[in-house]
PAMI-200119 format. One record per residue (C-alpha): residue in three letters; x, y, z. Coordinates in pm, whole numbers, padded with zeros to 5 digits, always signed. Example, Ala and Ser with C-alpha at 12.3 -4.5 7.8 and 13.67 -1.06 7.14 Angstrom:
BEGIN
ALA+01230-00450+00780SER+01367-00106+00714
//
This chain:
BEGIN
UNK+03237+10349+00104UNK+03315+10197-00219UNK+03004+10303-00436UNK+03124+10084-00780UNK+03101+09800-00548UNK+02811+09856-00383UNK+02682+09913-00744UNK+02800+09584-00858UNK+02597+09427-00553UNK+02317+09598-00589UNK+02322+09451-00967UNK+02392+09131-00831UNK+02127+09120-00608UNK+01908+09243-00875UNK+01983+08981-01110UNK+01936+08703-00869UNK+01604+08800-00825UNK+01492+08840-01158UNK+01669+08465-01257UNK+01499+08308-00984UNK+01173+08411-01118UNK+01314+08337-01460UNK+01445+08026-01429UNK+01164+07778-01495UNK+01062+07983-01756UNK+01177+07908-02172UNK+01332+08294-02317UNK+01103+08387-02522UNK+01355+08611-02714UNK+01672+08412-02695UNK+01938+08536-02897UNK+02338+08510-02943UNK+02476+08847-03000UNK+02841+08781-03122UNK+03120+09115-03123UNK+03326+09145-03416UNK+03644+08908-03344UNK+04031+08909-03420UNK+04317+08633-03500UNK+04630+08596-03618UNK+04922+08413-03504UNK+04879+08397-03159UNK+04543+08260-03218UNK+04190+08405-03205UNK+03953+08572-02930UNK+03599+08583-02985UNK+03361+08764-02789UNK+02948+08800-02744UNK+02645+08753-02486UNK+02327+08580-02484UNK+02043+08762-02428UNK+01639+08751-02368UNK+01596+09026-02592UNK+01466+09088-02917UNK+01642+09238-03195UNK+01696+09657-03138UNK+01550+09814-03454UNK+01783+10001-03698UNK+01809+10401-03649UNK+01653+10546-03986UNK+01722+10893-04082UNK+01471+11167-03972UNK+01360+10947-03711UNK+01242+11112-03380UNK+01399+11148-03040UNK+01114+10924-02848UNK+01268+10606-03122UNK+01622+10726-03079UNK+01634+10734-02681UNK+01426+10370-02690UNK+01670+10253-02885UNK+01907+10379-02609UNK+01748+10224-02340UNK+01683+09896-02526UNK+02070+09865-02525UNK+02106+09885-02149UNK+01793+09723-02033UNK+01907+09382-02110UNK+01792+09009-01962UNK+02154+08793-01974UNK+02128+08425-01992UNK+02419+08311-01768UNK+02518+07926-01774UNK+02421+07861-02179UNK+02672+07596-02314UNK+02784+07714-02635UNK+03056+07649-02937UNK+03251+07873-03107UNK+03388+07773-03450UNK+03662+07957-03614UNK+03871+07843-03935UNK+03768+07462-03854UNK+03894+07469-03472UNK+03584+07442-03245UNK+03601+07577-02842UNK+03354+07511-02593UNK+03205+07820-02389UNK+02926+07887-02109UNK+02817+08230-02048UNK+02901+08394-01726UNK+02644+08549-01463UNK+02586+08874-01697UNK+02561+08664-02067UNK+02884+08715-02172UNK+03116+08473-02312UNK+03548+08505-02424UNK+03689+08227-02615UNK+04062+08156-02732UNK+04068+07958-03018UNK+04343+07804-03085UNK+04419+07800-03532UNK+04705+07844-03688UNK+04762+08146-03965UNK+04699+07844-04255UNK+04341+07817-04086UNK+04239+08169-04102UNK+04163+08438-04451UNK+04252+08754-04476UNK+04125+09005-04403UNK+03811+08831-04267UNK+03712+08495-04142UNK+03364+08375-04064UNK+03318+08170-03775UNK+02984+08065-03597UNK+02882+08052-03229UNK+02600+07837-03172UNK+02378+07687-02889UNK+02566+07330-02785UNK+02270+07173-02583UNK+01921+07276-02460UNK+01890+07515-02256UNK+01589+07641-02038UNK+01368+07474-02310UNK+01526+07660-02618UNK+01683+07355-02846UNK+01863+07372-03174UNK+01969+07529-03412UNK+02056+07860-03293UNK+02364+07948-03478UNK+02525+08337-03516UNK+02773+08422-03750UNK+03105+08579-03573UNK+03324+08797-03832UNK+03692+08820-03738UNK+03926+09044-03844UNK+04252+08872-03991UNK+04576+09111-04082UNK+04737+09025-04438UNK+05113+08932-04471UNK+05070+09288-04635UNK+05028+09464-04359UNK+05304+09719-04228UNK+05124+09825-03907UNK+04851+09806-03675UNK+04641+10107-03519UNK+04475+10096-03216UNK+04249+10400-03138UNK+04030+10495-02810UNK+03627+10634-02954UNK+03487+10866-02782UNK+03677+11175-02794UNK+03918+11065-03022UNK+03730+10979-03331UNK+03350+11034-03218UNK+03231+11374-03081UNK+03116+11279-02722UNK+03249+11542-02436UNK+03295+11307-02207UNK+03420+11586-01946UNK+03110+11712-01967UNK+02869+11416-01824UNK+02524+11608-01887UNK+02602+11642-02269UNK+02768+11318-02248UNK+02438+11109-02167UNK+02188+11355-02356UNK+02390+11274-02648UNK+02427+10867-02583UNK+02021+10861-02470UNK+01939+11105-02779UNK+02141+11031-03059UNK+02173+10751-03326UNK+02470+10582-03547UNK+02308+10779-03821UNK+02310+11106-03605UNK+02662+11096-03432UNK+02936+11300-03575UNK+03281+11228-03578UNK+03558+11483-03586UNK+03687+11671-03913UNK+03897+11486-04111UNK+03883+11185-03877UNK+03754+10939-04140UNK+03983+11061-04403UNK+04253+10987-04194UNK+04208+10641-04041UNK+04109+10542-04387UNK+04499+10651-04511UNK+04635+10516-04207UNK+04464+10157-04293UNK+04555+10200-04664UNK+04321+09934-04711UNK+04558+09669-04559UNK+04668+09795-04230UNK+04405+09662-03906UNK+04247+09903-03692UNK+04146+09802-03361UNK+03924+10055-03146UNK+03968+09993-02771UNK+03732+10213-02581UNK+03621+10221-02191UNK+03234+10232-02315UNK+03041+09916-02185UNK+02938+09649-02449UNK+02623+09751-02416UNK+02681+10003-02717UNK+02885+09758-02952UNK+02589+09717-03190UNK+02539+10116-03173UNK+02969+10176-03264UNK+02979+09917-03543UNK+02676+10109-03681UNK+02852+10445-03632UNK+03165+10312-03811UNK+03034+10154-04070UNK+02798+10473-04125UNK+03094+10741-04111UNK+03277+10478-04365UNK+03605+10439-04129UNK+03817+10106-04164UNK+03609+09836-03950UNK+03792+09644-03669UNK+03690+09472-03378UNK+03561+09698-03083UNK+03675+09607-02762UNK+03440+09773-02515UNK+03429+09667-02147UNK+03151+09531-01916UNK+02899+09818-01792UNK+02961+09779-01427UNK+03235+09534-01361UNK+03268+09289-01167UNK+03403+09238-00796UNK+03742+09234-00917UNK+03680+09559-01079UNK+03621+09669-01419UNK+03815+09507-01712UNK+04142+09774-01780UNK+04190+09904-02139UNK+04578+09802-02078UNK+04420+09431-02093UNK+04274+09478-02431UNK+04560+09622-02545UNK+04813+09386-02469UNK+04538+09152-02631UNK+04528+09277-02975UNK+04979+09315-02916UNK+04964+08942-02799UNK+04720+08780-03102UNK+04914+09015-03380UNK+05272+08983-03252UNK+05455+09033-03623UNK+05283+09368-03612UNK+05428+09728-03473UNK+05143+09964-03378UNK+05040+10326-03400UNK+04814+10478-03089UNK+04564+10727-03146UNK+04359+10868-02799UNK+04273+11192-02673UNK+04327+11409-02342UNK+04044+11405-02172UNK+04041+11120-01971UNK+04333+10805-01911UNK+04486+10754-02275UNK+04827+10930-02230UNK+04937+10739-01901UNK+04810+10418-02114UNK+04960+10415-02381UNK+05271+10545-02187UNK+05279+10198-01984UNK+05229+10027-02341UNK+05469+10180-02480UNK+05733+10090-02173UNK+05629+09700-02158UNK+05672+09679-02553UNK+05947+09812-02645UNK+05991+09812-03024UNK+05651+09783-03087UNK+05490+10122-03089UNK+05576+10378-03394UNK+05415+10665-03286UNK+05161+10744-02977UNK+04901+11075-03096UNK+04679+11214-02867UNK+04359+11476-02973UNK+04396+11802-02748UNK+04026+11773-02572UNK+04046+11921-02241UNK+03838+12185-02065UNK+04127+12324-01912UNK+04436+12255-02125UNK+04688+12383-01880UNK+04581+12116-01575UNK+04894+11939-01632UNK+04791+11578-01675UNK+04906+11541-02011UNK+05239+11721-01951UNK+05321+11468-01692UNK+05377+11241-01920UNK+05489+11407-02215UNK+05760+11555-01979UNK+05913+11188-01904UNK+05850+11037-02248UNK+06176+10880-02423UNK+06361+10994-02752UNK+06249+10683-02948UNK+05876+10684-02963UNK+05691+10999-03092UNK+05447+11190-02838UNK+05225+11401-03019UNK+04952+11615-02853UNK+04740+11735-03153UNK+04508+12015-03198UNK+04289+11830-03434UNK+04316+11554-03777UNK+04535+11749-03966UNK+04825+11743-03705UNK+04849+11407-03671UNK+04842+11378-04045UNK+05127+11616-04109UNK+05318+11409-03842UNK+05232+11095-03955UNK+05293+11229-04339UNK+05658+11319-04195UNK+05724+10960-04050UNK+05603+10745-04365UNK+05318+10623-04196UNK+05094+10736-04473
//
């Protein structure tokens, strides 16, 4: 039996219900919820949902568990608003969007580089016509991220694990920590911040590409912003998936190499999980574009093999790193002029 998709159908079946007893009723909490975007010559993607939900509150320091682990839930116990007609605006160029059957919406936009500022443009996504008995003007601001001529690289970097202490080997801790903690109370790895901020050099993007569902966009923006690394767009994935599966970190990979093609990129992940296989397929089906892949030594059991399967094939002319901790991959990126 495939459980994800009997998951996926027990979620469907679960949202049916609760639209059909929805659906002749006006959201009382209707809101756009717009991600952080990105653009550059190959255009712009802008992402969000629409929800029946009202604002989460902001974590504030020496707050207690019982707020943090509403908070939590708040993120995951959502009401999406499939079918609302919206418009996306970004740099004058305007793209129609509905929402699909979980809220969420993905828009190309098609502007040229003379449309768009670096290193941020502000779009809006707004309602287009009524819907369920909310009317206009329901407008959200949409910030996307917009490399300068400036820039000499890119980085894209997985989260958890990588940059942000989360054990995901170890489930329990995993989910005590997600349910329990804040953006105020997470804690990123030594020397983590210090180095992503070199590595951007206040110029370079960095784009953070993690398998967590959107659900905790709000929650990673927070935690970046709090731990003062560079900011980027965060491009998360949908919590369950849908009955073609669950959208592949490859995809938003070879999203961020399609929009910023001028650009040659640097990889940061860690060991625990997928990244080294990845960014190993990246690196085949772009050759010339990566500089360097680095990858945070995380395992329970370093000697299982996985990562040495693919360190083992790796090519001469991208550098495979396996690093203890921060100060490795500084050294080694120190040593290739990348800071």
């Amino acid at each position: 039996m495939d459980v994800r998709r009997v998951v996926v159908a027990a979620e469907r079946a679960w949202d049916g219900a609760r639209l059909r007893r929805s659906r002749s009723r006006r959201p009382e909490h209707f809101r756009i919820e717009a991600y952080i975007g990105h653009g550059g010559t190959g255009g712009v993607v802008v992402r969000g949902r629409v929800l029946d939900n009202p604002l989460a509150s902001e974590a504030e320091d020496g707050e207690g568990v019982g707020a943090a682990v509403r908070r939590s839930l708040g993120h995951f116990m959502t009401n999406d608003l499939p079918g609302v007609p919206l418009t996306v605006t970004v740099g004058g160029v305007s793209v129609e969007a509905v929402t699909d059957t979980d809220g969420y919406f993905l828009v190309r936009v098609p502007t040229s580089p003379g449309d768009l500022q670096s290193p941020w443009t502000r779009g809006t996504v707004e309602l287009r016509e009524s819907y369920r008995g909310v009317a206009g003007p329901h407008t959200t601001p949409v910030e996307v991220r917009v490399p300068s001529a400036q820039a000499r690289f890119g980085v894209v970097s997985d989260v958890d694990d990588t940059i942000l202490q989360t054990g995901v080997q170890r489930i329990g801790k995993m989910v005590l920590q997600t349910l329990t903690g804040s953006s105020l109370t997470r804690t990123p790895f030594p020397g983590a911040v210090e180095l992503y901020r070199d590595l951007a050099a206040g110029t370079n993007p960095v784009f953070y590409v993690s398998s967590s569902p959107w659900n905790l966009h709000d929650f990673l923006v927070g935690f970046l912003r709090h731990r003062g690394f560079p900011l980027g767009p965060v491009l998360l994935r949908d919590l369950l998936g849908t009955w073609a599966g669950r959208e592949q970190k490859h995809d938003r990979i070879r999203e961020v190499l399609e929009l910023h093609p001028d650009l040659s990129f640097v990889l940061l992940g860690d060991s625990g999980e997928h990244d080294p296989q990845i960014y190993a397929d990246i690196v085949r089906e772009h050759p010339g574009r990566i500089l360097a892949v680095y990858i945070r030594e995380v395992r329970l059991d370093p000697g299982d093999g996985r990562v040495e399967q693919v360190s083992d094939a790796w090519g001469p002319d991208v550098p495979f790193v396996l690093a203890a901790d921060s100060d490795a991959v500084r050294l080694h990126a120190q040593g290739l002029g990348l800071l």
